[in-house]
C-alpha positions in Angstrom: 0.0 0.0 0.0 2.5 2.2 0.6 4.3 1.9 -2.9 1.0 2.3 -4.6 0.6 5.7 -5.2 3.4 5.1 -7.5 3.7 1.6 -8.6 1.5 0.2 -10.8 2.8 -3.4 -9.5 1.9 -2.0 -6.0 -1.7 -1.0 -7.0 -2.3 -4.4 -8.6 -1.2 -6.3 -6.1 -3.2 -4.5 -3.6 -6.3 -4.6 -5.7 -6.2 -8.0 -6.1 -5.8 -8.5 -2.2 -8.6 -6.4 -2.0 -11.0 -8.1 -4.4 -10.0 -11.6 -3.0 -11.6 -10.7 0.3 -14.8 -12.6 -0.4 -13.7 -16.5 0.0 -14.7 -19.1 1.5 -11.6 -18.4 4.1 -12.8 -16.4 6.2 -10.7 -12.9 4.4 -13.5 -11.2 5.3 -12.2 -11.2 9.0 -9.5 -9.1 8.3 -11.7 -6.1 6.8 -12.5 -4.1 10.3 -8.3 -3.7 11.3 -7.8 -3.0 7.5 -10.7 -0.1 6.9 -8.0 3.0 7.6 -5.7 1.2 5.1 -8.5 0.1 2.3 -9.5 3.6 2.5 -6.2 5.5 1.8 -6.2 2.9 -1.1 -9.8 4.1 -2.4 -7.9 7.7 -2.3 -4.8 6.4 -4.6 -7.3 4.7 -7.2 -9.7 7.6 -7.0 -6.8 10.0 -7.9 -4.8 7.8 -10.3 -8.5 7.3 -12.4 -8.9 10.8 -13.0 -5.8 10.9 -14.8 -7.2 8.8 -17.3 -4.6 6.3 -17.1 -4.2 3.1 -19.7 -5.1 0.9 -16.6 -8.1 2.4 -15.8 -10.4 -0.8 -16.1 -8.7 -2.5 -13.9 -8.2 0.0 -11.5 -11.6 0.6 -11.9 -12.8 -2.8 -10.9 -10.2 -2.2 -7.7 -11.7 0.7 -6.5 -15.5 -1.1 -6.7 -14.1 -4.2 -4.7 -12.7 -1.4 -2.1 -16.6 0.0 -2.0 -17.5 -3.8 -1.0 -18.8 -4.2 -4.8 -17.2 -7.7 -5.3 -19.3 -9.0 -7.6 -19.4 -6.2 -9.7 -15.4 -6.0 -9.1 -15.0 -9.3 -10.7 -17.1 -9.7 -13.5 -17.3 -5.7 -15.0 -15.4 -5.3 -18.2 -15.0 -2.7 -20.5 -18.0 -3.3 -22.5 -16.3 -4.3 -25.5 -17.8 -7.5 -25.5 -19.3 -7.9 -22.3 -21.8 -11.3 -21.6 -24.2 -11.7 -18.1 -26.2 -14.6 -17.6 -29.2 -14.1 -15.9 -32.3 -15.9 -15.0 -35.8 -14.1 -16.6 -37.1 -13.5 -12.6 -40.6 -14.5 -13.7 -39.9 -17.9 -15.8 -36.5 -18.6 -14.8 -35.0 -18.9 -17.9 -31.5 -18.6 -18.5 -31.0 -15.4 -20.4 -27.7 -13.7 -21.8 -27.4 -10.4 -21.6 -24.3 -9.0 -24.0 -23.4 -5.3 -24.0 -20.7 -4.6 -26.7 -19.6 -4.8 -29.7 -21.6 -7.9 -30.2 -25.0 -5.6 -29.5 -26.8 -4.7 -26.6 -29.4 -7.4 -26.3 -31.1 -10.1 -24.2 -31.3 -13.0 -25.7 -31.7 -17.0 -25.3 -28.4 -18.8 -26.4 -28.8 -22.0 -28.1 -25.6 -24.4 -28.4 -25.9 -24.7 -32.4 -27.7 -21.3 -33.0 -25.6 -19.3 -30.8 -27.8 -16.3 -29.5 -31.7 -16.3 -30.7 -34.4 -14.5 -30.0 -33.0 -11.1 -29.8 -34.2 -8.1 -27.4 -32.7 -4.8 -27.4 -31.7 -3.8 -24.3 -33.1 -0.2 -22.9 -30.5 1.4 -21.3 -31.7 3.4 -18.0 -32.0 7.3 -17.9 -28.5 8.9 -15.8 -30.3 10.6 -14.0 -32.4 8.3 -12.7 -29.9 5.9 -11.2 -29.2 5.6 -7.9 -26.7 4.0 -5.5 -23.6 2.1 -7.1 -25.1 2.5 -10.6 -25.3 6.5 -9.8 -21.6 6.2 -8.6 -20.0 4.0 -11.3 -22.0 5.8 -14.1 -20.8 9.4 -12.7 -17.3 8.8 -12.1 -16.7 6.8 -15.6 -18.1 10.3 -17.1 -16.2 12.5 -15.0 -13.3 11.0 -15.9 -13.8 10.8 -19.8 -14.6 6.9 -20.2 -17.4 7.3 -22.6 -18.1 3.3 -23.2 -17.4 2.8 -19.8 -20.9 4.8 -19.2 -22.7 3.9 -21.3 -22.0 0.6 -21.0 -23.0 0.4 -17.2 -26.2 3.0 -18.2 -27.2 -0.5 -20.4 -26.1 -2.7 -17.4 -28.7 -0.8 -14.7 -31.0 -0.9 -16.9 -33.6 -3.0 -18.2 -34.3 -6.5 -20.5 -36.6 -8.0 -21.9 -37.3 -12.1 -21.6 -37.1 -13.5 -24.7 -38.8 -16.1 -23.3 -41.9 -15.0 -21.6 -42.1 -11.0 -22.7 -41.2 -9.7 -18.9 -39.1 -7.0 -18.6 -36.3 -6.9 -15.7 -33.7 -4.8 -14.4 -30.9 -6.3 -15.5 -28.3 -5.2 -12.6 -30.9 -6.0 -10.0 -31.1 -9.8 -11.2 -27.6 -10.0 -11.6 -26.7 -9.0 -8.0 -29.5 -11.0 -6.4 -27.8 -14.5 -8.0 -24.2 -13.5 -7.6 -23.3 -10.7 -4.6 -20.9 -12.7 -2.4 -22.5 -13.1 1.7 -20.0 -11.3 3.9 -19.6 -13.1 7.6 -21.6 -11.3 9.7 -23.9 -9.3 7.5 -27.4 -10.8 6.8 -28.2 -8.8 3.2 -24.5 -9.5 1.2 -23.8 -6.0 2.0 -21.2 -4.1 4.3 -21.4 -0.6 5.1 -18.6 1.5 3.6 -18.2 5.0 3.1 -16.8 6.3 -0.3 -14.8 8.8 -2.3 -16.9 8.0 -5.4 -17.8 11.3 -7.8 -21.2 12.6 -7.6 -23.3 14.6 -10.4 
């Protein structure tokens, strides 16, 4: 930590650390004598993303696992070619959600036929997100990364089944299946506080 304000090795290693905390070893036990430090390191990544460095997907990933956003952490990309599986929350059916270059769909993905079925995706209004969405969305365009936004403005927002016609937000489904149970906390959530960029 205290090479990272000017290693990228240090800042690496330290986000991975820091997005590893959700095992099934018990990491998490080492989160309440590590806030003060997790903090500073929020601080580094918050100032090292505005410079709009080459790194910045990854050390955009590290600063949501130091806001408790593992699942996110792990699984966000750059929205190049970005794939979610989630299941339709009214008739369970598996559907893939891609964001990228590939479109910006829902869809039902068939071993021979690949993706069928196609949905387009509607992408939710800025201004009406809230919470990490609200964050993630405003500090990607504070800091220039256009795809970045609007890739995460398609990711909180909604899709529709393929399957059955209902229409679901896509980052609520996705966190419900896949946010990691922290020891100690009922809802999969720990209270942080945050340097994240507000409109």
């Amino acid at each position: 930590m205290r090479l990272a304000s000017h290693s990228a090795r240090a800042r690496e290693l330290a986000g991975l650390i820091v997005m590893g905390v959700p095992s099934p070893h018990g990491c998490d036990d080492l989160l309440p004598g590590c806030a003060d430090v997790i903090r500073t390191f929020r601080e580094i990544l918050d100032r090292h993303l505005r410079s709009r460095p080459d790194d910045y997907p990854a050390s955009f990933r590290f600063l949501l696992a130091t806001e408790q956003q593992y699942h996110w952490s792990a699984v966000l990309g750059d929205f190049s070619d970005d794939f979610y599986e989630v299941a339709s929350p009214h008739c369970a059916v598996d559907v893939t959600i891609a964001i990228g270059a590939y479109g910006r769909c829902s869809a039902l993905r068939d071993w021979h036929l690949g993706d069928v079925d196609r949905r387009d995706l509607r992408p939710a209004d800025p201004a009406a997100l809230s919470g990490v969405g609200r964050r993630m969305h405003a500090t990607a365009v504070l800091d220039g990364q256009g795809p970045l936004a609007d890739g995460i403005a398609h990711l909180f927002g909604h899709a529709e089944c393929p399957c059955c016609a209902s229409v679901f937000n896509v980052a609520e489904e996705y966190t419900s299946a896949n946010r990691p149970v922290m020891q100690g906390d009922t809802d999969g959530a720990v209270v942080g506080c945050h340097s994240w960029a507000t409109p």
